[in-house]
N, C-alpha and C positions, 0 to 999 in steps of 0.2 A: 500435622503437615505430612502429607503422604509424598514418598521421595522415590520418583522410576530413575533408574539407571540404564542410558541406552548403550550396548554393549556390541560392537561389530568389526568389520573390516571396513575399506571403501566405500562399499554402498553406502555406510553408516556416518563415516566422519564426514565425506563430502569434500567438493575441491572447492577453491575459491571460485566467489562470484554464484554459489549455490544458497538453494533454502536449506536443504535437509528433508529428509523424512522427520526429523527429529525435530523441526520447526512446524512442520504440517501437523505431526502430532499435538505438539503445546497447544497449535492452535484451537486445534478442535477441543482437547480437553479443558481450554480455557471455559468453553460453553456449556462442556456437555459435564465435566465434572462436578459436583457439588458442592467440592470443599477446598481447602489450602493445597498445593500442590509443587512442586517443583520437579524440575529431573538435576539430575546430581552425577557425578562423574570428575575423575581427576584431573581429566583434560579440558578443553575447551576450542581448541582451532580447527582450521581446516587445514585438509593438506594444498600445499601450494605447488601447482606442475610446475611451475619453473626453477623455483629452487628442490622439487620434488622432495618437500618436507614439513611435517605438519607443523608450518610457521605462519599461516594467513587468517586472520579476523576476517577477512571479506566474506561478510554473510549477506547474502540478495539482502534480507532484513535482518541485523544484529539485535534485533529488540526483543531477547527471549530467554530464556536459562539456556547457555549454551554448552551445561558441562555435559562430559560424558565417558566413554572409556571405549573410544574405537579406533582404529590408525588402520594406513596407508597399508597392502601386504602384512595382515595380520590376522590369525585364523585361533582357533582353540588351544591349540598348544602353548599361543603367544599369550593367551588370555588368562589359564589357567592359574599363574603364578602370581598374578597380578590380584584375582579378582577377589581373595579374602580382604587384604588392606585395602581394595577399593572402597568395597560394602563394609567394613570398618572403619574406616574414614569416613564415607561421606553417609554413612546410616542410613544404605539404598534398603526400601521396602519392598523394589517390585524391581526385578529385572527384566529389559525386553532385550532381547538377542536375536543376533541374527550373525551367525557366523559359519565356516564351513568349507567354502567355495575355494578360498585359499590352500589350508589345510589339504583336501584334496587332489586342487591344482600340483601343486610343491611339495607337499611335506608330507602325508599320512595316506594312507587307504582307508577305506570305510570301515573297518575294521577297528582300526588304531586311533580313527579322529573319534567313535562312539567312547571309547576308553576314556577319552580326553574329554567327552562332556560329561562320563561318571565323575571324572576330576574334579572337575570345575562345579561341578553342584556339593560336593563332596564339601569345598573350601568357602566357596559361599556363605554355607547351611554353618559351616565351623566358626564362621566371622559372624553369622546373622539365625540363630536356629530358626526365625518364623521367616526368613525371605521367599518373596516367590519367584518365581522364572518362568514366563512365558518364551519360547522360543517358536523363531520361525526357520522351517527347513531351508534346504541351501534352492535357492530360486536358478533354474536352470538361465544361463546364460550362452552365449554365441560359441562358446568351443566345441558345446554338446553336440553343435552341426559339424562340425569339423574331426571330431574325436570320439568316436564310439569306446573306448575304453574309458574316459575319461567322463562320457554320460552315462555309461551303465557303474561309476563309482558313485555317481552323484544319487543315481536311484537307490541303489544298496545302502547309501549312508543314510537318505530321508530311510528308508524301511526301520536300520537301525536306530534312527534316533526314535522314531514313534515308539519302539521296543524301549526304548531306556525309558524316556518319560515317564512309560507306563509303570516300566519296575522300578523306577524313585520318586512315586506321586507320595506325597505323602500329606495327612489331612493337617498337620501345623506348618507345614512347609511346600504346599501346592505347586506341582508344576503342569505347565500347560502349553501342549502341541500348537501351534497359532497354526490354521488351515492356509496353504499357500491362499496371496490375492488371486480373485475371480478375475479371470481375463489378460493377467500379466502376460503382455509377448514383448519380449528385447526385443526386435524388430523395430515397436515402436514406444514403447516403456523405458529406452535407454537411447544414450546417447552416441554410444560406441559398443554396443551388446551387452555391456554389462551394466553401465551406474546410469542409473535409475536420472531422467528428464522430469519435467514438474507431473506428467501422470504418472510416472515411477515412483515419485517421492508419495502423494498420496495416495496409491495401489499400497506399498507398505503401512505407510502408515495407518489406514483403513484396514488392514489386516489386524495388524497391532490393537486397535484400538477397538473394533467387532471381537475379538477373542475376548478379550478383558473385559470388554460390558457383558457377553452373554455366559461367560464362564463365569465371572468375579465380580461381578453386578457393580463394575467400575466405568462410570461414563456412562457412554451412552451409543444410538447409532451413529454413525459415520459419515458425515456431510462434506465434500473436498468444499474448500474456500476459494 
């Protein structure tokens, strides 16, 4: 049973009344994978805007593995501490990430968030020596129109994270750059510039899932449903 762990902020847990990236994923892997599979994670809800807390089961379709390890406002730093006893707990094989944008926002420069992904691979690898971590860069959202300092951090961070990857690939413990989605624009990939609409969900997930098959011969190509 091969166990993905999907690892994010917003984009990733979803609000109520949502699929997910993370249900568009199962989907496709249900076809395209070969073998037993699950995703695994210690949470499982959505976040709910009204009581703005990740208290809502409302999934467009609840009929899927809906664990995972992502919340509302929550970036690398929120992650790192967490994510040994995740991958120790739920004996994640393959991590897909997607974090950053928060981090950035709020809390760290590009500088101090790359720090925090040394971290977080660091603890993983401690919980799991052969895990792997596909990660995807921080996907440029609607403030970058609004804030030049705050898009030219976002650039500096993807540059440094491609830099880290490369300096903790390692051949028992592989990690992998996932190439932003072809074509992603907020404009029309989201619903409010930033979380991802049903071509949002599979534009990630289709990222996700092309890296893994052609990097780690897992799945297959990429079909939205």
């Amino acid at each position: 049973m091969l166990r993905f762990m999907p690892v994010g902020d917003s984009m990733t847990i979803g609000s109520a009344g949502e699929h997910t990236w993370r249900h568009r994923l199962w989907q496709h892997l249900c076809t395209a994978y070969g073998g037993p599979f699950t995703l695994v994670g210690p949470r499982e809800t959505l976040h709910d805007p009204v009581t703005d807390a990740p208290t809502s089961y409302a999934y467009a379709d609840p009929d899927f593995p809906r664990a995972h390890l992502a919340g509302w406002g929550e970036g690398w730093q929120h992650m790192t501490p967490l994510i040994g006893d995740a991958v120790r707990s739920c004996r994640a094989d393959v991590l897909l990430v997607s974090l950053g944008l928060i981090d950035l926002g709020f809390y760290t420069n590009a500088e101090q968030t790359a720090e925090n992904v040394r971290a977080f691979v660091t603890e993983a690898r401690a919980a799991r020596p052969r895990i792997r971590v596909a990660v995807l860069p921080v996907i440029r959202n609607i403030r970058v129109e609004a804030d030049a300092a705050f898009a030219e951090q976002v650039t500096d961070f993807n540059d440094l994270l491609a830099k880290t990857i490369t300096d903790l690939d390692d051949p028992a413990s592989p990690l992998l750059l996932v190439p932003p989605p072809p074509a992603y624009d907020f404009h029309t990939d989201t619903y409010d510039g930033t979380h991802p609409n049903e071509t949002g969900e599979h534009k990630i997930a289709g990222a996700f899932a092309e890296a893994i098959w052609r990097e780690w011969d897992l799945g297959g190509p990429y079909g939205a449903g």
